[in-house]
Phi, psi and omega in degrees: 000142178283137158273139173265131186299127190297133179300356163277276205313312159304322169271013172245347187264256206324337189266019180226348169250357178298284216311324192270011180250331173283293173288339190272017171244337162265357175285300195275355178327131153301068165293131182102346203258296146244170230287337168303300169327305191296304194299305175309323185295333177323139169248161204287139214149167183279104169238152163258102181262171202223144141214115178244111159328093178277345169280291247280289217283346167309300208304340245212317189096332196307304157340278157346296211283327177315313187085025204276355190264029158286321191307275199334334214265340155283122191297332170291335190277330183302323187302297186312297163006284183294347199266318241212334196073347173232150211195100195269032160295316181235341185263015162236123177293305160233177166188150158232165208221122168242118135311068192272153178302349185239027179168221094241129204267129169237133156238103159231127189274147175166203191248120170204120167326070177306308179287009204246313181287325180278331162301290161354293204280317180262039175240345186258358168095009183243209187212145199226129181217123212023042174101341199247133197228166194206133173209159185298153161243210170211062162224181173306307193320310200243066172277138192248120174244159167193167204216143156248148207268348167191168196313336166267343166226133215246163168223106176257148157210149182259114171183166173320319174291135155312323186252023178325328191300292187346302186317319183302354184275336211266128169233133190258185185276294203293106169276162166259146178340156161203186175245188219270325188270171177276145167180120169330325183219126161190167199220133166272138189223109151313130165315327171311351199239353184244020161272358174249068169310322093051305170282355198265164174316101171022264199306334171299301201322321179275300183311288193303319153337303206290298177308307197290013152247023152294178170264303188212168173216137173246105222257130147257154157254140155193138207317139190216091177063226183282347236208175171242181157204127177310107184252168177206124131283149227203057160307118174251191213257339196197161174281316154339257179354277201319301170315302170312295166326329197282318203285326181276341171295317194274339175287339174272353170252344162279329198290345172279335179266003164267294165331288170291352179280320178334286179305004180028070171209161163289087209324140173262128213264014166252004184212184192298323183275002164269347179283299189300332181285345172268022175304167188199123174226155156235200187222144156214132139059200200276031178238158163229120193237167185205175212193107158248132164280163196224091177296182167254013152273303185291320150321314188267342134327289174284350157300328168277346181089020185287156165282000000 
Protein backbone atom coordinates (compact mmCIF):
# COMPACT_ATOMS: atom_id res chain seq x y z
CA UNK A 1 0.00 0.00 0.00
CA UNK A 2 1.34 3.69 -0.74
CA UNK A 3 1.81 5.89 1.73
CA UNK A 4 0.69 9.11 1.41
CA UNK A 5 2.69 12.39 1.90
CA UNK A 6 0.89 14.36 4.52
CA UNK A 7 -0.02 17.88 2.81
CA UNK A 8 1.69 19.76 5.62
CA UNK A 9 4.63 18.33 4.58
CA UNK A 10 4.23 19.06 0.51
CA UNK A 11 3.53 22.79 1.59
CA UNK A 12 7.01 22.91 3.84
CA UNK A 13 8.74 21.28 0.73
CA UNK A 14 7.38 24.04 -1.89
CA UNK A 15 7.75 27.12 0.56
CA UNK A 16 11.25 25.73 0.84
CA UNK A 17 12.26 25.54 -2.77
CA UNK A 18 10.17 28.95 -3.38
CA UNK A 19 12.59 30.63 -0.39
CA UNK A 20 15.83 28.91 -2.23
CA UNK A 21 14.45 30.12 -5.93
CA UNK A 22 14.11 34.03 -4.20
CA UNK A 23 17.45 34.00 -3.00
CA UNK A 24 19.21 32.50 -5.27
CA UNK A 25 17.59 35.20 -8.11
CA UNK A 26 18.75 37.73 -5.75
CA UNK A 27 22.56 36.33 -5.35
CA UNK A 28 22.44 36.15 -9.26
CA UNK A 29 20.67 39.47 -10.30
CA UNK A 30 22.99 41.04 -12.92
CA UNK A 31 23.47 44.04 -11.08
CA UNK A 32 25.40 46.57 -13.00
CA UNK A 33 24.60 44.62 -16.21
CA UNK A 34 21.79 46.57 -17.65
CA UNK A 35 21.02 50.29 -18.79
CA UNK A 36 17.62 49.87 -16.29
CA UNK A 37 20.05 49.02 -13.57
CA UNK A 38 22.38 52.02 -14.39
CA UNK A 39 19.64 54.21 -15.18
CA UNK A 40 17.93 53.46 -11.33
CA UNK A 41 21.47 54.26 -9.82
CA UNK A 42 20.90 58.03 -11.06
CA UNK A 43 20.62 59.92 -8.10
CA UNK A 44 17.62 61.79 -7.67
CA UNK A 45 17.22 65.49 -9.32
CA UNK A 46 16.63 67.44 -12.35
CA UNK A 47 19.89 65.92 -14.72
CA UNK A 48 20.76 66.21 -18.18
CA UNK A 49 21.53 62.41 -19.13
CA UNK A 50 24.10 61.25 -21.94
CA UNK A 51 24.43 57.55 -23.05
CA UNK A 52 26.48 56.48 -25.65
CA UNK A 53 26.87 52.85 -27.10
CA UNK A 54 30.80 53.00 -27.77
CA UNK A 55 30.99 49.60 -29.65
CA UNK A 56 27.84 50.27 -31.46
CA UNK A 57 29.04 53.77 -32.72
CA UNK A 58 32.77 52.11 -33.45
CA UNK A 59 31.21 49.97 -35.16
CA UNK A 60 29.31 52.85 -37.36
CA UNK A 61 32.43 54.79 -38.25
CA UNK A 62 30.76 57.64 -36.02
CA UNK A 63 33.73 57.56 -33.54
CA UNK A 64 36.14 57.89 -36.67
CA UNK A 65 34.06 60.64 -37.84
CA UNK A 66 34.37 62.70 -34.27
CA UNK A 67 38.02 62.47 -34.60
CA UNK A 68 38.05 61.22 -30.95
CA UNK A 69 41.42 59.44 -32.20
CA UNK A 70 42.88 62.88 -31.71
CA UNK A 71 42.50 62.42 -27.99
CA UNK A 72 45.89 60.41 -27.92
CA UNK A 73 47.98 63.44 -29.68
CA UNK A 74 47.43 64.77 -25.91
CA UNK A 75 50.34 64.11 -23.49
CA UNK A 76 48.05 63.75 -20.63
CA UNK A 77 45.66 61.65 -21.76
CA UNK A 78 49.00 59.72 -23.28
CA UNK A 79 50.67 59.88 -19.85
CA UNK A 80 47.20 58.48 -17.91
CA UNK A 81 47.19 55.88 -20.84
CA UNK A 82 50.49 54.74 -20.06
CA UNK A 83 50.07 54.98 -16.39
CA UNK A 84 47.06 53.00 -16.15
CA UNK A 85 46.29 50.82 -19.44
CA UNK A 86 43.37 51.92 -20.36
CA UNK A 87 42.37 53.88 -23.22
CA UNK A 88 39.12 54.42 -23.96
CA UNK A 89 39.52 54.78 -27.86
CA UNK A 90 39.63 50.58 -27.41
CA UNK A 91 39.04 49.84 -24.04
CA UNK A 92 35.44 51.48 -23.44
CA UNK A 93 32.38 50.19 -24.51
CA UNK A 94 29.47 52.13 -23.09
CA UNK A 95 28.97 54.79 -20.43
CA UNK A 96 26.16 56.99 -19.18
CA UNK A 97 26.52 60.31 -17.81
CA UNK A 98 23.92 62.12 -15.56
CA UNK A 99 24.74 65.90 -15.48
CA UNK A 100 23.56 66.59 -11.97
CA UNK A 101 23.39 69.77 -9.87
CA UNK A 102 25.30 68.56 -7.40
CA UNK A 103 28.09 66.63 -9.61
CA UNK A 104 28.40 64.53 -12.40
CA UNK A 105 27.71 60.69 -12.11
CA UNK A 106 29.29 58.11 -14.69
CA UNK A 107 28.40 54.54 -15.38
CA UNK A 108 31.00 53.10 -17.79
CA UNK A 109 31.37 49.21 -18.84
CA UNK A 110 34.98 48.53 -20.71
CA UNK A 111 38.27 46.55 -19.71
CA UNK A 112 40.08 48.16 -16.70
CA UNK A 113 43.29 47.47 -14.73
CA UNK A 114 41.88 48.00 -11.36
CA UNK A 115 45.33 47.91 -9.74
CA UNK A 116 46.92 49.66 -12.28
CA UNK A 117 44.04 52.64 -11.68
CA UNK A 118 44.61 52.28 -7.99
CA UNK A 119 48.66 52.71 -8.43
CA UNK A 120 47.42 56.14 -10.27
CA UNK A 121 45.24 57.60 -7.88
CA UNK A 122 47.92 57.10 -5.05
CA UNK A 123 50.59 58.65 -7.48
CA UNK A 124 48.21 61.57 -7.76
CA UNK A 125 48.11 62.12 -4.14
CA UNK A 126 44.84 60.34 -3.62
CA UNK A 127 43.33 57.01 -1.66
CA UNK A 128 41.88 53.99 -2.32
CA UNK A 129 40.29 52.00 0.51
CA UNK A 130 38.17 48.57 -0.40
CA UNK A 131 38.39 49.23 -3.70
CA UNK A 132 36.68 52.63 -3.21
CA UNK A 133 38.95 55.56 -4.27
CA UNK A 134 39.15 59.24 -4.00
CA UNK A 135 41.41 61.76 -5.65
CA UNK A 136 41.73 66.02 -6.08
CA UNK A 137 40.68 66.99 -9.69
CA UNK A 138 41.66 69.84 -10.44
CA UNK A 139 39.67 72.57 -9.21
CA UNK A 140 37.79 72.08 -5.51
CA UNK A 141 34.74 71.35 -7.50
CA UNK A 142 35.53 68.29 -9.39
CA UNK A 143 36.80 66.06 -6.70
CA UNK A 144 36.86 62.64 -8.28
CA UNK A 145 35.66 59.08 -6.52
CA UNK A 146 35.13 55.59 -7.70
CA UNK A 147 34.31 51.93 -7.23
CA UNK A 148 34.01 49.26 -9.36
CA UNK A 149 30.35 48.16 -9.14
CA UNK A 150 31.33 44.92 -10.97
CA UNK A 151 34.92 43.63 -12.84
CA UNK A 152 33.57 45.65 -15.76
CA UNK A 153 32.12 48.51 -14.81
CA UNK A 154 32.90 51.23 -13.11
CA UNK A 155 30.79 54.13 -11.21
CA UNK A 156 32.54 57.34 -11.03
CA UNK A 157 31.55 60.73 -10.14
CA UNK A 158 33.12 64.23 -10.37
CA UNK A 159 31.75 66.86 -7.39
CA UNK A 160 32.51 68.90 -4.47
CA UNK A 161 31.72 65.80 -2.40
CA UNK A 162 34.95 63.28 -2.04
CA UNK A 163 32.69 60.59 -1.95
CA UNK A 164 29.86 60.87 -4.65
CA UNK A 165 30.54 58.07 -6.00
CA UNK A 166 28.89 56.13 -2.79
CA UNK A 167 25.15 57.36 -4.43
CA UNK A 168 25.71 55.02 -7.04
CA UNK A 169 25.45 52.11 -4.99
CA UNK A 170 22.01 53.17 -4.02
CA UNK A 171 18.85 51.90 -7.03
CA UNK A 172 16.11 53.78 -6.93
CA UNK A 173 12.38 52.56 -8.09
CA UNK A 174 11.00 55.79 -10.68
CA UNK A 175 13.85 55.35 -13.76
CA UNK A 176 13.87 58.22 -15.72
CA UNK A 177 12.68 58.17 -19.64
CA UNK A 178 15.04 56.38 -22.35
CA UNK A 179 13.75 55.23 -25.74
CA UNK A 180 11.97 52.79 -26.65
CA UNK A 181 13.75 51.44 -29.57
CA UNK A 182 17.87 50.67 -29.13
CA UNK A 183 19.88 53.58 -30.26
CA UNK A 184 23.64 53.98 -29.69
CA UNK A 185 23.42 57.40 -28.72
CA UNK A 186 20.90 59.45 -26.76
CA UNK A 187 20.24 62.13 -24.39
CA UNK A 188 17.56 63.11 -21.86
CA UNK A 189 16.99 67.09 -21.41
CA UNK A 190 14.80 68.70 -18.67
CA UNK A 191 12.82 71.24 -20.65
CA UNK A 192 13.82 73.65 -17.58
CA UNK A 193 17.39 73.62 -19.35
CA UNK A 194 16.46 75.05 -22.56
CA UNK A 195 15.39 78.49 -21.06
CA UNK A 196 18.23 80.26 -21.45
CA UNK A 197 18.41 80.00 -24.94
CA UNK A 198 21.23 82.70 -25.45
CA UNK A 199 23.95 79.84 -24.99
CA UNK A 200 22.65 77.49 -27.41
CA UNK A 201 23.89 77.67 -31.24
CA UNK A 202 21.73 80.55 -33.71
CA UNK A 203 20.13 78.30 -35.81
CA UNK A 204 18.86 76.59 -32.42
CA UNK A 205 17.51 79.06 -30.77
CA UNK A 206 13.68 79.20 -31.88
CA UNK A 207 13.04 75.58 -31.59
CA UNK A 208 14.31 75.92 -27.98
CA UNK A 209 12.02 78.58 -27.62
CA UNK A 210 9.28 76.45 -28.91
CA UNK A 211 10.32 73.35 -26.49
CA UNK A 212 11.31 74.98 -23.37
CA UNK A 213 7.71 75.00 -21.69
CA UNK A 214 7.48 70.97 -22.06
CA UNK A 215 8.20 68.48 -19.24
CA UNK A 216 11.04 66.84 -20.74
CA UNK A 217 12.65 65.90 -24.34
CA UNK A 218 14.37 62.90 -25.20
CA UNK A 219 16.95 63.52 -28.38
CA UNK A 220 18.34 59.79 -30.10
CA UNK A 221 20.68 59.08 -33.12
CA UNK A 222 20.32 55.88 -34.57
CA UNK A 223 21.12 54.26 -38.23
CA UNK A 224 18.32 55.42 -40.60
CA UNK A 225 19.59 53.53 -43.94
CA UNK A 226 22.96 55.02 -45.35
CA UNK A 227 22.75 57.83 -42.59
CA UNK A 228 22.22 58.23 -38.65
CA UNK A 229 19.15 60.18 -37.65
CA UNK A 230 18.05 62.45 -34.94
CA UNK A 231 14.65 61.45 -33.46
CA UNK A 232 13.45 63.72 -30.48
CA UNK A 233 10.46 62.46 -28.38
CA UNK A 234 8.88 66.01 -26.85
CA UNK A 235 6.59 65.15 -23.53
CA UNK A 236 3.99 68.03 -22.71
CA UNK A 237 2.29 69.21 -19.84
CA UNK A 238 -1.28 68.74 -22.21
CA UNK A 239 -2.46 66.98 -25.76
CA UNK A 240 -2.90 71.17 -26.42
CA UNK A 241 0.44 71.82 -25.69
CA UNK A 242 1.25 69.36 -27.80
CA UNK A 243 -1.03 70.48 -30.89
CA UNK A 244 0.84 73.47 -30.46
CA UNK A 245 4.09 72.83 -29.99
CA UNK A 246 3.47 70.26 -33.60
CA UNK A 247 1.76 73.60 -35.20
CA UNK A 248 5.17 75.67 -33.97
CA UNK A 249 7.78 73.30 -34.85
CA UNK A 250 6.59 72.99 -38.47
CA UNK A 251 6.13 76.54 -38.75
CA UNK A 252 9.75 77.46 -37.99
CA UNK A 253 10.83 75.19 -40.09
CA UNK A 254 8.83 76.31 -43.05
CA UNK A 255 9.56 79.90 -42.23
CA UNK A 256 13.70 78.61 -42.35
CA UNK A 257 13.26 77.30 -45.57
CA UNK A 258 11.68 80.43 -46.75
CA UNK A 259 14.50 82.72 -45.24
CA UNK A 260 16.92 80.83 -47.43
CA UNK A 261 15.14 80.66 -50.53
CA UNK A 262 14.76 84.29 -49.84
CA UNK A 263 18.30 84.61 -49.64
CA UNK A 264 18.66 82.34 -52.82
CA UNK A 265 20.52 79.58 -51.33
CA UNK A 266 20.40 76.21 -50.30
CA UNK A 267 19.85 74.27 -47.32
CA UNK A 268 23.41 73.22 -46.86
CA UNK A 269 24.03 69.66 -45.94
CA UNK A 270 27.37 70.50 -43.80
CA UNK A 271 25.34 72.71 -41.40
CA UNK A 272 22.72 73.18 -39.36
CA UNK A 273 20.43 74.81 -41.78
CA UNK A 274 20.61 71.42 -44.16
CA UNK A 275 19.40 69.47 -40.62
CA UNK A 276 16.49 71.70 -39.51
CA UNK A 277 14.89 72.13 -42.81
CA UNK A 278 14.36 68.55 -42.97
CA UNK A 279 12.46 68.05 -40.10
CA UNK A 280 9.52 65.80 -39.98
CA UNK A 281 6.85 65.88 -36.88
CA UNK A 282 3.86 64.42 -35.50
CA UNK A 283 1.68 64.64 -32.43
CA UNK A 284 0.47 61.27 -30.74
CA UNK A 285 -1.78 62.38 -27.64
CA UNK A 286 0.68 64.67 -25.14
CA UNK A 287 4.06 63.20 -26.75
CA UNK A 288 5.28 65.29 -30.39
CA UNK A 289 8.22 63.41 -32.01
CA UNK A 290 9.92 64.99 -34.88
CA UNK A 291 13.10 63.40 -37.21
CA UNK A 292 16.56 65.08 -38.99
CA UNK A 293 18.70 63.14 -40.95
CA UNK A 294 22.40 63.39 -40.00
CA UNK A 295 23.99 62.90 -43.32
CA UNK A 296 27.98 62.25 -43.62
CA UNK A 297 28.70 65.66 -44.68
CA UNK A 298 27.21 67.05 -41.73
CA UNK A 299 29.17 64.62 -39.22
CA UNK A 300 32.31 65.00 -41.04
CA UNK A 301 31.60 69.11 -40.66
CA UNK A 302 31.69 68.38 -37.06
CA UNK A 303 34.75 66.50 -36.96
CA UNK A 304 36.52 69.34 -38.48
CA UNK A 305 34.99 71.91 -36.41
CA UNK A 306 32.96 73.54 -39.31
CA UNK A 307 29.98 75.82 -38.25
Amino acid sequence: MKRRVPPLLVLALLALVCAALVIAVARFRPHGRSLDDWLARIPPGESIILYVDWDALRRLGVLDLLALSRIGEEPEYAAFVEQTGFDARQDLREVLIAFHPEGNFFLARGRFDWPSLERFVTRQGGSCYNSFCRVEGSRPERRISYFPLRSDVMALAVSRDPSAAYRLQERHSTLPPRPASVAPLWALLPASKLRNAAVLPTGTRLFAKALSETEWLLFAAAPSGDHLELRLEVNCRSAEQARVLLNQLRGLTEALREMIAREKLQPNPRDLSGVLTAGVFEQRDRRVYASWPLGRPFLESLAVGAP
